[in-house]
C-alpha positions in Angstrom: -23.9 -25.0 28.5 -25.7 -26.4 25.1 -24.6 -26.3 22.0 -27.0 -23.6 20.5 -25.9 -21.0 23.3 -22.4 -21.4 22.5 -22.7 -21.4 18.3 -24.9 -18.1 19.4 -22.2 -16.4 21.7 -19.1 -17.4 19.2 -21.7 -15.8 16.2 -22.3 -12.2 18.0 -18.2 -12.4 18.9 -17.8 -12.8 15.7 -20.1 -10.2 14.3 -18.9 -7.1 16.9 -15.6 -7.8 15.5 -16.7 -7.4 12.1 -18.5 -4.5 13.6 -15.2 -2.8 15.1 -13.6 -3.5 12.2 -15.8 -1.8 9.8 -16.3 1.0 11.6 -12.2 1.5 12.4 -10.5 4.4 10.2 -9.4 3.9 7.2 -5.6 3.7 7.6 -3.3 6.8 6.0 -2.8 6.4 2.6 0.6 6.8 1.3 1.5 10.5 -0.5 1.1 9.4 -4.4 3.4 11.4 -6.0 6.3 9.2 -4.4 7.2 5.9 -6.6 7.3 3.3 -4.3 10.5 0.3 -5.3 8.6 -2.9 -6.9 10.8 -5.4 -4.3 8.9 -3.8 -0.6 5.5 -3.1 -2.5 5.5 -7.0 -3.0 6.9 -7.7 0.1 3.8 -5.4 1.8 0.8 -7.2 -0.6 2.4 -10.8 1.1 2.2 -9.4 4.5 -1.4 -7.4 4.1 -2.4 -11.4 2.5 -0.8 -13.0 5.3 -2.8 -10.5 7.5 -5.9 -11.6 6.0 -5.2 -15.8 6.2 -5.0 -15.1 9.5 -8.3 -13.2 10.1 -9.8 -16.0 7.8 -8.6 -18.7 10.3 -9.7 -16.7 13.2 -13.4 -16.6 11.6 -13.3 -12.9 11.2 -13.5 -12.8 7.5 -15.7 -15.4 5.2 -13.9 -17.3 2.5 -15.4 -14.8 -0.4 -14.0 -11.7 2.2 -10.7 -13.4 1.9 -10.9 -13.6 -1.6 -12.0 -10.2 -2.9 -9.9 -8.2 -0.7 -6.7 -10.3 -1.8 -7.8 -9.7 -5.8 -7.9 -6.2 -4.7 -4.4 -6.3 -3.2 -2.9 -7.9 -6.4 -5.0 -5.6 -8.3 -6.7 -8.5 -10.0 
């Protein structure tokens, strides 16, 4: 196979995840009127980041992707 059909197929996998991804529902957001405890909130924003390292290893997300959604986690 040569190299330009194979950087062309790993591209469009890439993109139709990006695709899926984007077009997946928004997940439930949590009632706001309960206080959440400081301890699992940081314990969720480390797994959510952890989440996201791994979708930036995987190629899914772009290095600025990776960035901006983790400021918005940390509410930077």
């Amino acid at each position: 196979m040569m190299p330009g059909r194979r950087v062309a197929r790993r591209t469009a996998r890439r993109t139709s995840r990006r695709m899926a991804a984007a077009q997946a529902p928004p997940p439930a957001a949590a009632p706001a009127a309960t206080p959440a405890p400081a301890a699992p909130a940081q314990q969720d924003e480390m797994a959510e980041i952890q989440k996201l390292a791994q979708l930036k290893e995987q190629g899914i997300l772009t290095e600025e992707e990776f960035a901006a959604k983790k400021k918005q986690i940390l509410g930077i």
